[in-house]
N, C-alpha and C positions, 0 to 999 in steps of 0.2 A: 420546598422543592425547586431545586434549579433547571431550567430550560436548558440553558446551557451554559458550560463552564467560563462564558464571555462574564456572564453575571454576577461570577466570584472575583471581586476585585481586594487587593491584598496590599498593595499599596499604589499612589495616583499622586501625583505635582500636576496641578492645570490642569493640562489637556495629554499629557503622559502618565499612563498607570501601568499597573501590572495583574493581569489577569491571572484567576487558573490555567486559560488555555496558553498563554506563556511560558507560565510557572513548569507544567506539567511535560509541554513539549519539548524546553530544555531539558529537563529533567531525564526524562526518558531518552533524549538524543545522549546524556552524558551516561547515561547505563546502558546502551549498548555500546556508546564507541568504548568505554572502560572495558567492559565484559568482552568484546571482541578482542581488545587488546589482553588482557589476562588469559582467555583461554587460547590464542595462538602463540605467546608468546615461547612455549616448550612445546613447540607439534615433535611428532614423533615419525620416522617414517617408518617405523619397524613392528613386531606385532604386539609389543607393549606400550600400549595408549592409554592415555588417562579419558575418565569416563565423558566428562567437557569438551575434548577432541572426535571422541564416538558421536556425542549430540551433535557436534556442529558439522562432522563429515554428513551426520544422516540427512541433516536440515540443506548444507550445502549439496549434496547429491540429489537429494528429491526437488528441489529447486530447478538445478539443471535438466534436470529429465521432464519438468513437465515444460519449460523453454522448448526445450528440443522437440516435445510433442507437438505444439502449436507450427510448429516448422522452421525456426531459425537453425540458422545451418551452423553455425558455431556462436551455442550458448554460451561458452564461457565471457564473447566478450557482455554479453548483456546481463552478467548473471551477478554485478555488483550492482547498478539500478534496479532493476526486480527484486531483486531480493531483499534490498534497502524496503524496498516498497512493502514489502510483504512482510517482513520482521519490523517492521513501525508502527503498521496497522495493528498485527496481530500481537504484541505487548503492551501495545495499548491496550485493548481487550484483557491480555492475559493480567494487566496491573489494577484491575478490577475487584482484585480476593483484596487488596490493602483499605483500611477503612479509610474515611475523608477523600483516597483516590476519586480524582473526578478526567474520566479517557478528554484527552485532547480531540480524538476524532469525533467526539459530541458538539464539537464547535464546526458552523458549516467556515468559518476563515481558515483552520486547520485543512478540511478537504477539499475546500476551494484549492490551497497552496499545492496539497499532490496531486490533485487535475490539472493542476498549470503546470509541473513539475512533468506529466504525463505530454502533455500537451505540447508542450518545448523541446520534450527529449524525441519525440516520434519523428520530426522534420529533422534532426539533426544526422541522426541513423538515418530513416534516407535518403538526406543529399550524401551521408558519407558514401551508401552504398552505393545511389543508383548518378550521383549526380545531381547538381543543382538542375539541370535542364530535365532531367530523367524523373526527377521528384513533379516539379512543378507541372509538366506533361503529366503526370496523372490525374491533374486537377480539370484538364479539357476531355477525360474518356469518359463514354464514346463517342462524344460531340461538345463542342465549347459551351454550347447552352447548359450544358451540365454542371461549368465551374460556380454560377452561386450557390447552387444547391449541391458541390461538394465543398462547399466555402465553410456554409450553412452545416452541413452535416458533421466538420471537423469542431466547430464548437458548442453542437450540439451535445453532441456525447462527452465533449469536456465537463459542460455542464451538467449533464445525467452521472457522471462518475463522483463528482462533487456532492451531490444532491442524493443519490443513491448511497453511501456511505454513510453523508452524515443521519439520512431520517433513519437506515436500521441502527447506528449507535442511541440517537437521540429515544427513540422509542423503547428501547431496551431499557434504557435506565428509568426514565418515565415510568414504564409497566413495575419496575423494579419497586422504587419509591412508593407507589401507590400499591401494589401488596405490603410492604414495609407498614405503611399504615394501619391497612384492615386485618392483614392477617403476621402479625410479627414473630411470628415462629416456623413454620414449615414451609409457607410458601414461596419464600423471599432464599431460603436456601437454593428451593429447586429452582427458581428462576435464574438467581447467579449460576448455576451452571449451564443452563440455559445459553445464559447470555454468554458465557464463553466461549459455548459452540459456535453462537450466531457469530461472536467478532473472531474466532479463527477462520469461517465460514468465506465473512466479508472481507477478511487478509487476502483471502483467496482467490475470491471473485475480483477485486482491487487489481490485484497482480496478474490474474490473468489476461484479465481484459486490455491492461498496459501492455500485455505481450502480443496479443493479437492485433493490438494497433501499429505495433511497432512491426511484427509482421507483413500484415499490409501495405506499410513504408515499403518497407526493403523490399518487397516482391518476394519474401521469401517463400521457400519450396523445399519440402520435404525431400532428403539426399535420395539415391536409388542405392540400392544396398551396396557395400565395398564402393563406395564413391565418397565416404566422408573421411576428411583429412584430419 
């Protein structure tokens, strides 16, 4: 039983190798950028759509709407980062039915990288929106004695997005493997589906939370109705 997929090495020169969580993370980046590419490449604007355009309208639509819930005032510009985020996490998950499949997100280097990735993009959004002086004044409210312990707090929860992703993947498979063991017939069934609730789950929470930070950036605010452009 692997701890984590760092542990599956596949090939190594020196001090350069190649992991599972390599292997598996390119891998899965080149089956969605393919699969994106394939099923938009015939979009339809009419009422005859193939069924691939239906999934990705629905997956793309409910994406945007829950952006929107959180309060960003126009989703669409945020809704290729999130939703990156959210379709990464949760294929990795969903590539769990394939046997030898070992999720990249059971590696904490894997969810370290999209907590930095989180982390990076949240300051960017809001210098674009409020301003590099309008961002960084956030960091003295309501009093400058505040700024290390909002210093503190912005890499704290970098860290807990990191940590909080990879223990519920790494656990899952863990629990997984050891019913594999003791009980090799029924219960390793239910568990994998289980586990795919829990990593569609964690896709979610993942993304969410990336939204709410980004949120808080921008000072975003829920429109007042007939006020969105």
């Amino acid at each position: 039983m692997h701890l984590s997929p760092d542990e599956i090495i596949y090939w190594q020169h020196g001090v350069f190798k190649l992991n599972a969580t390599i292997a598996y993370t390119w891998g899965l980046m080149v089956v969605l950028a393919l699969g994106s590419k394939l099923v938009t490449r015939k979009l339809s604007t009419g009422p005859q759509r193939s069924r691939w355009q239906n999934l990705l309208e629905i997956i793309v639509t409910g994406i945007n709407q829950q952006i929107a819930e959180v309060g960003l005032r126009r989703p669409q510009k945020y809704l290729g980062f999130l939703g990156t985020l959210f379709l990464f996490v949760a294929m990795a998950s969903l590539f769990t039915i394939i046997p030898g499949y070992e999720p990249p997100t059971g590696s904490l280097s894997t969810t370290a990288a999209l907590a930095i990735c989180v982390f990076v993009a949240v300051p960017l959004f809001g210098i674009e929106d409020q301003g590099l002086g309008g961002y960084l004044g956030d960091y003295l409210k309501p009093t400058v004695i505040m700024l290390p312990f909002n210093i503190i707090s912005e890499l704290s929860r970098t860290l807990a997005l990191a940590v909080r992703l990879f223990g519920n993947m790494m656990s899952g498979t863990m629990i997984l493997a050891i019913l594999l063991t003791i009980t090799p017939f029924v219960f390793p069934i239910a568990m994998s589906a289980l586990g795919l609730l829990t990593g569609m789950v964690q896709a979610y929470i993942f993304s969410i939370l990336a939204t709410v930070y980004i949120a808080a950036a921008t000072r975003a605010r829920k429109p007042e109705p007939g006020t969105e452009s």
